[in-house]
N, C-alpha and C positions, 0 to 999 in steps of 0.2 A: 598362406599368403605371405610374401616376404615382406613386403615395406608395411603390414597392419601392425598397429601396436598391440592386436591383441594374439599377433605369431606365437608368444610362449610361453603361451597361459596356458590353464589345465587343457586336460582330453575333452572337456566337454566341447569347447574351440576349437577342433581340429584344422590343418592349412587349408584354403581352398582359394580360389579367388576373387579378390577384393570386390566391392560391392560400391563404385561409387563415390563418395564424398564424404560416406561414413569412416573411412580410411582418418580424415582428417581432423582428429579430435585436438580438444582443448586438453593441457596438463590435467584439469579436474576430472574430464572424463576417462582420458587414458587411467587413471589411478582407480580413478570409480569401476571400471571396467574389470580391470585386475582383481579390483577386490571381489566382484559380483560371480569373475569367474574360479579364483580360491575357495570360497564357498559353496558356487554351486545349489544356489538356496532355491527352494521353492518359494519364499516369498520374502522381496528385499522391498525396503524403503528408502529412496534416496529422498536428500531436502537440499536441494542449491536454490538460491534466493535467484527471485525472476529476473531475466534477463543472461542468466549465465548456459543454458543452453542444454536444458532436461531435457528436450525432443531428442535431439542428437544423440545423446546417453542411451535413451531409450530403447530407439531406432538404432542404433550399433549391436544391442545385446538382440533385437530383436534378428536383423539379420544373419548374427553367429549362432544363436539359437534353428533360426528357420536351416541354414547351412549344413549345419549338424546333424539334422532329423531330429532333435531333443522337442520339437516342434512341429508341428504341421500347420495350423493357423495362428494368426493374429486379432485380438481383439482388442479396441482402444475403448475406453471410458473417460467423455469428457465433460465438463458443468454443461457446454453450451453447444447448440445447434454450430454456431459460426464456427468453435474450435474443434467440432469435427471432422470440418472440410479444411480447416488448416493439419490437423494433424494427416489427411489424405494425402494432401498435397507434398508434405514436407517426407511420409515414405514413400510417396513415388520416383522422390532424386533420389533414394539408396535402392531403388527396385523394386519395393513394396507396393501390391497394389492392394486398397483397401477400400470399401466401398460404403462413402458415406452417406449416404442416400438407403442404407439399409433399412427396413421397417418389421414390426412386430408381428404386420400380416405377412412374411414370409418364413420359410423354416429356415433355410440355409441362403449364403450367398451364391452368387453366380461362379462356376469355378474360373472364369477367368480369374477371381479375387482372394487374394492369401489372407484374406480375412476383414473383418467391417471397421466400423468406428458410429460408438453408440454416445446416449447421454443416460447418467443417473437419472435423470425421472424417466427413459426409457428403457431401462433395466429395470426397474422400479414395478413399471407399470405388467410385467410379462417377464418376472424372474424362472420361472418353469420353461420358457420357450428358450433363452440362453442355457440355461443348466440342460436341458437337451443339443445344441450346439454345442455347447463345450465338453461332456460324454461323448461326442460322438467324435470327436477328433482331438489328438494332443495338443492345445491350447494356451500360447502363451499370452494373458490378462495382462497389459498395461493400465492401470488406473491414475487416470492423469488427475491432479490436484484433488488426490486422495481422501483428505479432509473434507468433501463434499459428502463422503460416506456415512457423514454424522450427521447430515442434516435434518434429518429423522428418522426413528426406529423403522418405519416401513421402507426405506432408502437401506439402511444398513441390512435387515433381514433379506433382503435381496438381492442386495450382492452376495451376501453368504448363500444364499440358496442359487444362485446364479452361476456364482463361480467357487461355489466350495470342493468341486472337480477339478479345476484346471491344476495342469501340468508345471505352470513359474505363472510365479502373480508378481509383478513389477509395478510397485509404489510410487507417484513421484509427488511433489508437493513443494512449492517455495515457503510457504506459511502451515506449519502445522498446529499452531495451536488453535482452539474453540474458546468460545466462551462459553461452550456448556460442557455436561461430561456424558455426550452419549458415544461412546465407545467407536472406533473408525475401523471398520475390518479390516482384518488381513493386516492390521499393525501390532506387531508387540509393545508389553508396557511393564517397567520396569520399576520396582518400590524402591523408593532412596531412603534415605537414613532418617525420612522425617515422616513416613508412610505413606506420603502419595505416591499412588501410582502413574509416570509419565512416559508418554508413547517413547519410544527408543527407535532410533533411527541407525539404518544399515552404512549409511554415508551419506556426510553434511559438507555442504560448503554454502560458508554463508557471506552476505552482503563484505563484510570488514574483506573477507578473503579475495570475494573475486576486485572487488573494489582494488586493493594491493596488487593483483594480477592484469588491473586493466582490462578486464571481461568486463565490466559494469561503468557507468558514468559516476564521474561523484555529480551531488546533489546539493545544488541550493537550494532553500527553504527561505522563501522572502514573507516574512509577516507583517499584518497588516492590520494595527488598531483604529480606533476611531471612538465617536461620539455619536449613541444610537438613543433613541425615543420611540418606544412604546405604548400602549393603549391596553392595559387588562380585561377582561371576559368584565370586571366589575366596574369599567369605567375610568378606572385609573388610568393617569400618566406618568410614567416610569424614563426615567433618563439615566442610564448608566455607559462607561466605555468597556467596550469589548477589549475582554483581555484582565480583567482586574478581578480580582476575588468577590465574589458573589455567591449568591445560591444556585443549586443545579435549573431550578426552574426559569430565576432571570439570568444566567448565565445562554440558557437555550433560546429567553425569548432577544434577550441579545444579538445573539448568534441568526437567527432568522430576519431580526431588524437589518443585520448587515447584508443579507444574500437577498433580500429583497430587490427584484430590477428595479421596482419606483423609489426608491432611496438611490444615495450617491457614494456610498462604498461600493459594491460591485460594478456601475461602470467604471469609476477610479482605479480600481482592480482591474480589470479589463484593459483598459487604456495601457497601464503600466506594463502588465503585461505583452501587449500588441506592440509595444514601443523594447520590450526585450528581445522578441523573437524577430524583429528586426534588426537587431542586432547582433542576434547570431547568425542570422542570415546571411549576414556580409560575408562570415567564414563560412559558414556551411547552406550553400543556397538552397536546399530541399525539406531545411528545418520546418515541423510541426508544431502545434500548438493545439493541446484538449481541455475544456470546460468540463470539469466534471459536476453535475444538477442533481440536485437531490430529487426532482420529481419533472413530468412532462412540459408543466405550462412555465416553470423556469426556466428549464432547457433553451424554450422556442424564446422567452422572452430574451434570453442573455445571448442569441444569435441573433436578433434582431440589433441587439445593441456593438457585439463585432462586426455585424454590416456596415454599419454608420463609423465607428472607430476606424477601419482598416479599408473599408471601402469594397469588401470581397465577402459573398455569401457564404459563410461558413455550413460544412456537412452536418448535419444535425440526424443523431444515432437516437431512434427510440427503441426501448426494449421489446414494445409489444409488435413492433412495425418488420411486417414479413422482406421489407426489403435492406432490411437493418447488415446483415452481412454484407450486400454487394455494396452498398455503401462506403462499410469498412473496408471493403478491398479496394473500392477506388481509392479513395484516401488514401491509403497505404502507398500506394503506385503513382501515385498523382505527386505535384508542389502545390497543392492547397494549402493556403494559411492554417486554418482551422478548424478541428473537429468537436462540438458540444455533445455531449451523450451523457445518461442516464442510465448508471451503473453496468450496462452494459461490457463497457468497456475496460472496465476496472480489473480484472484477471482474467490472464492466458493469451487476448486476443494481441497479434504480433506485429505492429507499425513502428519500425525502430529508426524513424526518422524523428520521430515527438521528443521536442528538447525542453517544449515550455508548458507548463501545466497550469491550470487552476482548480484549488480545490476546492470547489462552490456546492457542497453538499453539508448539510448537517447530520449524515451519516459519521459518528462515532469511534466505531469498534476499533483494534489494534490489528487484526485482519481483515478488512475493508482497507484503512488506509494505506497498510502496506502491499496489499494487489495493485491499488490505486498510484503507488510512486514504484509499483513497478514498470508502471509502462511507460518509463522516462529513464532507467534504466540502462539500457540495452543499448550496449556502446556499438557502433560500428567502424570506429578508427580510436586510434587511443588518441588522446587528449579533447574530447569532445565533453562538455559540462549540461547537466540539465537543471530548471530553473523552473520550481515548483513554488506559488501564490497560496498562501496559506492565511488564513482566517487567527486571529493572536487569541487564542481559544486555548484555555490550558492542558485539556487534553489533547486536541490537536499538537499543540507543540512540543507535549511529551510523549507521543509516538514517534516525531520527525527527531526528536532527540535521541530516541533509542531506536532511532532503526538499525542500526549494524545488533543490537539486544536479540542472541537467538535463544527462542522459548519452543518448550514443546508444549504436547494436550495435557492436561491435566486431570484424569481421571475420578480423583476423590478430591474432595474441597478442601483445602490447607486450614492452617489455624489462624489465628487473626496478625500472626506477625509474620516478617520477612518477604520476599519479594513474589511468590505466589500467591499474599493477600487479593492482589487486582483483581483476582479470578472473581473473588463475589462481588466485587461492586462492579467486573464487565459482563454478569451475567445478565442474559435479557438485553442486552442492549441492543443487537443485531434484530431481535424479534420486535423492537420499539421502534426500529428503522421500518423495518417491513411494512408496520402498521400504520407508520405513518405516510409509507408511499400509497396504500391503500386508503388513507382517509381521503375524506371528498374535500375540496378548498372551501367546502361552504361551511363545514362543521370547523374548520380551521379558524376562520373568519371571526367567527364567532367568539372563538376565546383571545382571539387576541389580533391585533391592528398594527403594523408596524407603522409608523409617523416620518420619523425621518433618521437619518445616517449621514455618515464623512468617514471616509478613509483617510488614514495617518501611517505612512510606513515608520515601523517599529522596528526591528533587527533583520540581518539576516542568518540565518542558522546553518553550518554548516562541521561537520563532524563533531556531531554532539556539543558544538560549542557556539553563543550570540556573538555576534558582532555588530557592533554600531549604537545608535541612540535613536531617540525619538526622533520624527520630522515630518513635513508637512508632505503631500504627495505632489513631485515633479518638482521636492527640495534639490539644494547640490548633494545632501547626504544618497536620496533616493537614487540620482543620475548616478553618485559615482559607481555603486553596484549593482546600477543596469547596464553599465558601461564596459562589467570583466567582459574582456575576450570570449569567444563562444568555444575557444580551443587550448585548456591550460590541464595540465597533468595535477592530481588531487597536491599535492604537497606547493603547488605553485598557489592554486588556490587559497591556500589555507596559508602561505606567506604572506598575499596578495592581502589577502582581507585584513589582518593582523596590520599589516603598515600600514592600509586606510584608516583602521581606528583608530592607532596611534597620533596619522597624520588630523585626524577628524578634531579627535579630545584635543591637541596640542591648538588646533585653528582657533578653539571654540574658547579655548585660555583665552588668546591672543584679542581675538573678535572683544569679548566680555570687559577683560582686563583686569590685571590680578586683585583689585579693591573694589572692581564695581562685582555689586551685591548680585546674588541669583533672586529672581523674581519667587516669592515663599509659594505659591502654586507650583514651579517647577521644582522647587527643590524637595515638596511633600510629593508629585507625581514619581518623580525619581527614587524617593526612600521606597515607594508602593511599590516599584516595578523590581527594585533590588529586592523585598521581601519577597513578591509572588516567585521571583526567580529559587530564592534561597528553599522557599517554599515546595518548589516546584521540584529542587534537585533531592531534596530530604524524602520525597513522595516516589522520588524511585529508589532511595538506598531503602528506606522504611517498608514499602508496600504500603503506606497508608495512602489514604483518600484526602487531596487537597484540602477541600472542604474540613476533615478530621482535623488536621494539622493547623489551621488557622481557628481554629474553635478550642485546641489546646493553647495555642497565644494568647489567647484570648482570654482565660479561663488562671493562667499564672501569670499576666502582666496587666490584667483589667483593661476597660476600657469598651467603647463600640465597634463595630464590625468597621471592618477595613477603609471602605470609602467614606467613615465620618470619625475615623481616629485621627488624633494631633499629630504633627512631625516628632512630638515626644514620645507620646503611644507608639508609634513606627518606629522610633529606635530603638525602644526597650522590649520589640517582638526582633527587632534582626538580634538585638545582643543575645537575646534569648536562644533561637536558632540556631546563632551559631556556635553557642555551648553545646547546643544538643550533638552537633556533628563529631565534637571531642568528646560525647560520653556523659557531657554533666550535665544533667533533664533535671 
């Protein structure tokens, strides 16, 4: 093939004629390609963060493979019913036809079809019936978002008994790490100088990269505190604000008081929201907007409440609802304002219209959240910005801080210092989500009541870096950074933001007056927000646990927990902190 980029790579490639659209790779694939075919491997892993365009990688080795005869069929492995039929669709523009409708009651496809596209729990359930398809013919395995293969031992033992014959096994995965260590087949894993052993990947590109390359959007992160009231399983009433150091328990019941639809942060959120992606609208009129609900009766309740905001019935995605794909493909294809879904939606599935997000789940993990801002991602012209609602939750905001942070699996559990600590305190936490989508609302009830809520925009976050102050919701502060443009290049952004603050704090001189006094409420909210921040940046050089870290303060500067220490107590924990950064603990 003269114009393919992959003309004069090894003999496995030989010339033939071009295939389509697969012709037209990104730099990262053309290099990823080269490398795939230098090698020659029977089993590669690639990792480029979502939105940078794994299908396509895929589907190129797949068609120089099938070209070759190195191949005779294709097999896809994908988490979900819906990204079966999008991986179908996306090899039938380079020629491939594959047939996603395949089922366990059959032995073989149709030969009009070069091969299926399954899901891990349907590999799963009938690993013997694949491991016969794939003996019976040269077989190249794509395993799309690879890392599903850990979800459980009878998940992994069956892909190995499935596909422990095929002919090239093809990895892909934008998030490879877990929070547990059950081993991901078909990945290699490598011991570093500290004896864990971590998955080793054949070729990475990750968010910072394609971000620099303009494949990916940058990302704002708009957060959002407030003042929440609770009710305990014991009868208590608990009033804290979201976002301040607390315990993991009223940290969550917090966190629940906020995403409550009968409280008044999440339509606040909402609203702000609805009033953003209107304003990207003006530049880009096709712009989307996704709710993402940690459970069903949310979901309905927070579309109920963008009806009324926006004036337009939003698409609403349930996971267990059989008609949940064609949904997503209307959306997709449609200029509907809004789509609300129920984790569904959160990895692989491909709407690269959605510029404005909200993240209305108290789902956790550092793998959830980033499938979750991947589907905001996915740039379709360079200078297009997406604008993710976030909850002032400290581990939330220390995922959004570390997203360009690429980790792999972790195999063995590190020691208690350095930056693979997080592993034991994120273990289980994905299994806490699960159980908690499965609790019933009545046994929920019961331990706890949320009361009432206010949203307060707090910063917004953008390349690992806050900008802004506190302020009230549909402040001038809030307007001026719903106001970026919906079309700025990352370095404009991150100009943009920087002069607002600057012009923000110089207003705020000005407004106050250099002798009149700060009000002693704001000036102790401010010391707290500056500590949890210091706090919060120490907990990623460290590996420790927030929570550890303020209980070390705590422990060499005396005094009570955070929300009933003095503006004196508060200073002599930052002076403290910020010795620790130069070494002197």
């Amino acid at each position: 093939m003269s114009t393919s980029a992959a003309s004069n790579l090894s003999p496995a490639f030989p010339e033939r004629a071009a295939w389509g659209t697969a012709d037209k790779l990104r730099a990262w694939q053309a290099e990823a390609l080269q490398s795939y075919a230098e090698q020659a491997p029977r089993d590669f892993l690639a990792v480029a963060t979502p939105g940078a365009g794994k299908t396509t990688f895929a589907l190129r080795v797949a068609t120089e493979l099938l070209g070759a005869g190195v191949v005779e069929q294709v097999t896809v492995v994908a988490p979900t019913e819906h990204l079966k039929t999008q991986w179908a669709d996306a090899a039938a523009r380079v020629g491939i036809n594959l047939d996603p409708r395949f089922t366990n009651a059959q032995e073989q496809h149709a030969t009009d079809f070069d091969g299926v596209a399954l899901t891990y729990a349907g590999v799963a359930s009938r690993p013997e019936l694949h491991r016969r398809r794939t003996e019976a013919r040269r077989t190249l395995v794509i395993l799309d978002e690879i890392h599903h293969g850990g979800d459980s031992r009878s998940w992994g033992d069956g892909l190995r008994e499935a596909f422990g014959a095929a002919t090239r096994r093809l990895s892909l995965t934008g998030t490879p790490f877990r929070s547990d260590t059950n081993p991901i087949p078909f990945v290699r894993y490598d011991e570093g100088a500290d004896g864990v052993r971590r998955s080793a990947s054949d070729y990475s590109y990750g968010y910072a990269d394609a971000l620099r390359d303009g494949v990916v959007r940058p990302v704002l992160f708009m957060a959002y505190g407030g003042s929440m009231r609770w009710r305990t399983r014991a009868g208590d009433e608990v009033a804290a604000r979201l976002g301040e150091a607390m315990t993991k328990d009223a940290t969550a019941a917090a966190w629940r008081t906020a995403l409550d639809p009968q409280g008044e942060w999440i339509p606040s959120v909402l609203r702000a929201a609805d009033q953003r992606l209107t304003e990207v609208r003006r530049h880009v009129e096709d712009a989307g907007g996704l709710v993402i609900a940690s459970n069903q009766t949310s979901a309905r309740a927070y579309a109920r409440l963008l009806e009324a905001i926006s004036g337009e019935k939003p698409t609403v995605v349930l996971s267990d609802d059989a008609g949940a794909s064609a949904r997503i493909e209307d959306f997709a294809g449609s200029d509907a304002r809004w789509m609300v879904a129920v984790r569904m939606v959160s990895e692989g599935v491909d709407v690269p219209r959605l510029a404005v997000g909200v993240y209305a789940t108290s789902t956790q993990t550092p793998l959830f959240f980033a499938q979750a801002v991947g589907r905001f991602v996915r740039a379709r012209r360079r200078g297009e910005t997406a604008s993710v609602f976030l909850p002032s939750v400290p581990v939330i905001l220390d995922h959004a801080a570390s997203l360009e942070r690429q980790r792999d699996h972790a195999l063995d559990r590190p020691g208690p210092a350095g930056e693979d600590a997080v592993w034991a305190e994120e273990e289980g936490l994905l299994a806490e989500a699960n159980r908690e989508e499965k609790a019933s609302g009545e046994l929920e009830q019961q331990s706890f009541q949320a009361l009432e809520s206010d949203a307060e925009f707090d910063h917004v976050l953008f390349d690992s870096q806050q900008f802004g102050l506190g302020a009230e919701v549909g402040s001038e502060d809030e307007q001026d950074y719903l106001g970026l443009p919906g079309l700025l290049e990352p370095d404009q952004v991150s100009h943009l933001l920087r002069e607002r603050q600057t012009k923000q704090a110089s207003s705020g001189r000005k407004r106050r007056g250099q002798d009149e006094p700060v009000a002693a409420h704001r000036a102790l909210a401010a010391q707290r927000k500056e500590l949890n921040s210091l706090v919060a940046a120490y907990a990623r050089k460290s590996g420790q646990a927030h929570a550890v870290i303020h209980n070390d303060l705590r422990q060499q500067c005396g005094g009570p927990t955070l929300d009933r220490a003095s503006s004196e107590e508060v200073a002599a924990r930052i002076a403290k902190i910020r010795n620790w950064f130069v070494g002197r603990r």
